[in-house]
N, C-alpha and C positions, 0 to 999 in steps of 0.2 A: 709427750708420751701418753698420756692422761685422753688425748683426744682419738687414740688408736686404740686402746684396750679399755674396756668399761665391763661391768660386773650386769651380768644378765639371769633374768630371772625369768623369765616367759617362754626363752625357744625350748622344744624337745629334743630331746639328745634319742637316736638310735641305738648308740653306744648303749651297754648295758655293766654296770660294775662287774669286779669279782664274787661280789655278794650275791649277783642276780643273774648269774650263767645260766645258760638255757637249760632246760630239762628236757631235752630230747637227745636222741640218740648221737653222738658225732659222726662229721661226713667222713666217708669210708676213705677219702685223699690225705693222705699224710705229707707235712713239709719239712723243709728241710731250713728254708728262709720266708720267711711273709715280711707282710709290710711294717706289721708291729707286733715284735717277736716277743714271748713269754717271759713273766720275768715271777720273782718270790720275794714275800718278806717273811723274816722269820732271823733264828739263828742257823746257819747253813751247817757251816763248822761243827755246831754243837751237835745235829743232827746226823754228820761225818763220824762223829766220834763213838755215839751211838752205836753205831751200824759198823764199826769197829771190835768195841763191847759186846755185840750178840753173834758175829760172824765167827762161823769155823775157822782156827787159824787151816788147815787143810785146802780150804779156799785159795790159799796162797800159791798150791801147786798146779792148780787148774788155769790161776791166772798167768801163767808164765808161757803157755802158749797161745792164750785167746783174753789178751788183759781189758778187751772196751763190752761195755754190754750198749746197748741199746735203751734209750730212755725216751718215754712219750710222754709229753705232756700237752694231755687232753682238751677237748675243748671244753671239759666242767672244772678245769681248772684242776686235776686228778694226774700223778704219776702214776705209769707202768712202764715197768724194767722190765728187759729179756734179755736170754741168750743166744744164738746161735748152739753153746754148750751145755748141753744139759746137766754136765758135774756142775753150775754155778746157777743153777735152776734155785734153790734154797735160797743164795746169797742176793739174789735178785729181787726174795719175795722180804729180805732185811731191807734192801734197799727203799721197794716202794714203801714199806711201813712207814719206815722213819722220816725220807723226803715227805710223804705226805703228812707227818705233822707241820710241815710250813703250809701257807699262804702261798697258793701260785694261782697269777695272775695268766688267763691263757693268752696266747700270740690271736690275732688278729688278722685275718684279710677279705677286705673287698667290707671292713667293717662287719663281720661275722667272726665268729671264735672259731678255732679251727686245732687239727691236733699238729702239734711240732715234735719231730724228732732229731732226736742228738745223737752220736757216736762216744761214750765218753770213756776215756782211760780209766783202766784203778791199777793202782800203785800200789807196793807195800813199801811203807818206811820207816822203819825202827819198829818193828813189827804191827803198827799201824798202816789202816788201809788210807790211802790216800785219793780221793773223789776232789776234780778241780767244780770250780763254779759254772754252770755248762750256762748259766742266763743269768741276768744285771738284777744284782738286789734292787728293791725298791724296797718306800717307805709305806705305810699305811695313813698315806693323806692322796685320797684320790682331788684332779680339780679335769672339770670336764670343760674344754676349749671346742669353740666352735672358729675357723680361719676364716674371712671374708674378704672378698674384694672391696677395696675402700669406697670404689664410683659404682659400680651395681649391687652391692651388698651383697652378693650370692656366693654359695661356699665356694672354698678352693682346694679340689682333691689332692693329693698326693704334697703337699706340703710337708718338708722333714722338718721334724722335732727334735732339738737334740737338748738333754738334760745333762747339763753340766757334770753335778754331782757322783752321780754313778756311768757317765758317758755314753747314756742309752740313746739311741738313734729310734726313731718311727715313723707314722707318713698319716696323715690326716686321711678319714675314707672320701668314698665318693661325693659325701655335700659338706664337706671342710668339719669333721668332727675327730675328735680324739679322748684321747683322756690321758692323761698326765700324773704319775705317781712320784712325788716329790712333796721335801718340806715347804715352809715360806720364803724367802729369800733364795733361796735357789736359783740359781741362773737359768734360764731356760731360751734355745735359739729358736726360730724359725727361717727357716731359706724357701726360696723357688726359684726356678730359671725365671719365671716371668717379672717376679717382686723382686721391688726392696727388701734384706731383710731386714730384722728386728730379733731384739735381745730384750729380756727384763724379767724381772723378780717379782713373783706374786707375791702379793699382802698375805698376813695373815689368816684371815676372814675370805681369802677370794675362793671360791668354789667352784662357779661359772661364770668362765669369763669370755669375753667373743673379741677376736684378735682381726684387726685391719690389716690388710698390708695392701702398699700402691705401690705401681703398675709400673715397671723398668721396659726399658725396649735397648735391647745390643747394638751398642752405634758399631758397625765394621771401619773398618779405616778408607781415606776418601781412596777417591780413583779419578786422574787426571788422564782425560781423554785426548786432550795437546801433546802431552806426554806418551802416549801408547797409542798403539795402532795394531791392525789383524798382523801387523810385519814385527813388531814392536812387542812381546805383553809381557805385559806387568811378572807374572811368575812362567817363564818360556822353558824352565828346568821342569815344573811338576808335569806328571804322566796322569791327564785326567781324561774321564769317562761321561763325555757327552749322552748321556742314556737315562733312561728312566730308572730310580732305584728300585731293587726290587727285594724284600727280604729270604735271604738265602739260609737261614737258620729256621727250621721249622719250631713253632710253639712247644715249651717244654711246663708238667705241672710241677716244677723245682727247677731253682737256679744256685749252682752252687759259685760263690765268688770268693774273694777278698775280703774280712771284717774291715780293711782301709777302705773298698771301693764301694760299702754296703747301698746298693743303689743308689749309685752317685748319678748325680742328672749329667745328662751326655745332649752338646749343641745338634741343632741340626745342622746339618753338610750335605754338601754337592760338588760331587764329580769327584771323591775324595778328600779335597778338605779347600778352606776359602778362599787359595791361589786360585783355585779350578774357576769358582764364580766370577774373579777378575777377570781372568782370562777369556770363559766364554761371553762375558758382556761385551769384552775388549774385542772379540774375533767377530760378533754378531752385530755392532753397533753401524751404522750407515751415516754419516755424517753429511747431509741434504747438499747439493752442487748449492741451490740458491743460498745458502749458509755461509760455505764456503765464498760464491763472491760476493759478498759482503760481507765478508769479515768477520761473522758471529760469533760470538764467545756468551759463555753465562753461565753459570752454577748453581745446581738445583740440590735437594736434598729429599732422595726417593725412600720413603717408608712403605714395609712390605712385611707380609707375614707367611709363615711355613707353617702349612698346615697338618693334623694331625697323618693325613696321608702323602702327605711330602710334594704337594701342589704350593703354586703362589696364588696369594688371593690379598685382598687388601692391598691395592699395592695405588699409592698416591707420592704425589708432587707437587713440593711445597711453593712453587711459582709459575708465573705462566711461560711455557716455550716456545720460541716461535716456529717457520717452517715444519709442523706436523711432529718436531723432535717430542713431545710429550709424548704423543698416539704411539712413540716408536720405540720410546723408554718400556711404556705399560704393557703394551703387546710384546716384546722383547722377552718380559720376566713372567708376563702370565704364560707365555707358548716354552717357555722352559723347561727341561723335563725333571723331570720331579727328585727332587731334594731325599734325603736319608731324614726322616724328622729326629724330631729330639724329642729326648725322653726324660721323666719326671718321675720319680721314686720308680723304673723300670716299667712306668707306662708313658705310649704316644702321647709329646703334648707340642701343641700350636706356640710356635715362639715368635717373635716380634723383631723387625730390623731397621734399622735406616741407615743411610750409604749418603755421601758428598759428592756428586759427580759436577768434574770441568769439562765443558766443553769447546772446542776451538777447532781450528785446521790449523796441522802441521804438514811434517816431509811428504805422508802416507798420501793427505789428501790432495797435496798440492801436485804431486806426480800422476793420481788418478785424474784429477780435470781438466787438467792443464795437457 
């Protein structure tokens, strides 16, 4: 472990703490989810109960037809409550009082502070207002991580972060930077589609730390070419779409989802889903006559990558093939039409494959030469 995380003292962080939020105006775009959502230290509850204590109970009749207000938290790290209702206009300015005596940490995206907004219920219960927790406590131990690739050393954007303790999820920015609010010991994950991950517990004393991770590639399961044929394939049930993908969702500035799916990384695909890729290899492959008499057989193992615009590129063969079959594998998957990419904290990322291909003549070919 020791040789993948070490304690760094020289890189610069862009990140900027809670301490040291911008003093400039916030962008006029408000969100709903970024990549690393706002969070608070303080006592919440006690702060609840507050805003309990100085609230008109009367408040109680206004909320019974319009019970959520609206809550931003700013990119200075700042609440502002509203209404829609302006009878709860008052009760709104109790709220930001009191939430603003915590610590709020602002949400984050593209590594810039940004404002977030919430929908959040209020309750009355036992004549108590009741305000649920709209963002993940955290602690007041910030540690700033830089994510690296272990063979180029260069960051790794969108890497999720998950802190055990409090279950907060986030995403490394654009050159693999984050920051991290947790005690010592703390569990803390990191994943990618392209890495390994890795888990571990900062020390005490760790403050800045720079995290390795090496480099995974999707093995698909093999495809026996003896076995299948264009009469033959492999998945002849799936209804796929020989076509270029094309994204049919136009650009939104919010995405609202699932707290289980919170930009969960999603594989690249083609033609609907990886029967499709069997089958058009299986339908496209040409198995050479002189091949054929002679009897050739061999098994290669083709690595290939999906690029961020849903092209193949990288695409190599780990032995030599004879009769022109190599030229006809490579040309095969680079003239392929282009892939659905995969995505990495809800952004386009290049993923990595390799596939076991057999080849032989079977029924198919022996009926076409003969």
């Amino acid at each position: 472990m020791k040789y993948l995380i070490s304690t760094v003292f020289l890189f610069s962080f862009s990140i900027l703490g809670y301490s040291q939020t911008e003093v400039n105006k916030c962008d006029t775009l408000i969100y709903f989810l970024v990549e690393q959502m706002p969070q608070f230290i303080g006592d919440f509850e006690k702060a609840v109960q507050e805003i309990s204590a100085k609230a008109d109970p009367k408040i109680a009749l206004y909320l019974d037809k319009n019970n959520r207000i609206q809550i931003i938290i700013n990119c200075k790290g700042q609440i502002e409550a509203s209404s829609t209702n302006i009878n709860l206009g008052s009760f709104c300015q109790i709220v930001e009082n009191e939430l603003n005596k915590l610590i709020w940490i602002p949400g984050k995206r593209n590594g810039k502070n940004v404002s977030v907004m919430s929908a959040v219920p209020i309750r009355i219960t036992n004549n108590s207002f009741s305000i649920p927790e709209f963002c993940s406590k955290a602690v007041n131990n910030v540690i700033r991580c830089k994510v690296i690739d272990s063979e180029n050393k260069t960051g790794i954007p969108n890497a999720r972060i998950f802190t055990a303790y409090n279950k907060y999820i986030c995403y490394t920015n654009e050159v693999g930077e984050v920051e991290i609010y947790c005690e010592p010991d703390s569990k803390i994950e990191i994943s990618h589609l392209n890495y390994l991950g890795l888990s571990f517990e900062p020390g005490k004393n760790d403050k800045i730390l720079q995290i390795e991770l090496q480099k995974t590639i999707y093995e698909l399961n093999p495809l026996n070419l003896q076995k299948y044929d264009p009469k033959n394939l492999p998945y002849n049930w799936e209804d796929c779409h020989y076509e270029d993908w094309n994204e049919t969702n136009p650009k939104q500035n919010f995405i609202i989802i699932s707290p289980n799916d919170y930009f969960a990384p999603e594989m690249a695909e083609f033609g609907g889903n990886f029967g499709c890729f069997y089958n058009y290899v299986t339908e496209n492959f040409v198995f050479p006559q002189a091949a054929f008499n002679d009897d050739y057989t061999a098994t290669t193992t083709i690595r290939f990558s999906v690029s961020e615009t849903g092209t193949i590129k990288d695409v190599s063969i780990s032995n030599q093939l004879n009769y022109g079959i190599k030229d006809q594998l490579i040309n095969l998957l680079k003239n392929m039409p282009k892939w659905k990419p995969a995505t990495q904290g809800k952004h386009r990322a290049e993923q990595h494959f390799k596939i076991t291909i057999t080849l032989g003549k079977n029924k198919y070919w022996k009926k076409r030469y003969n």
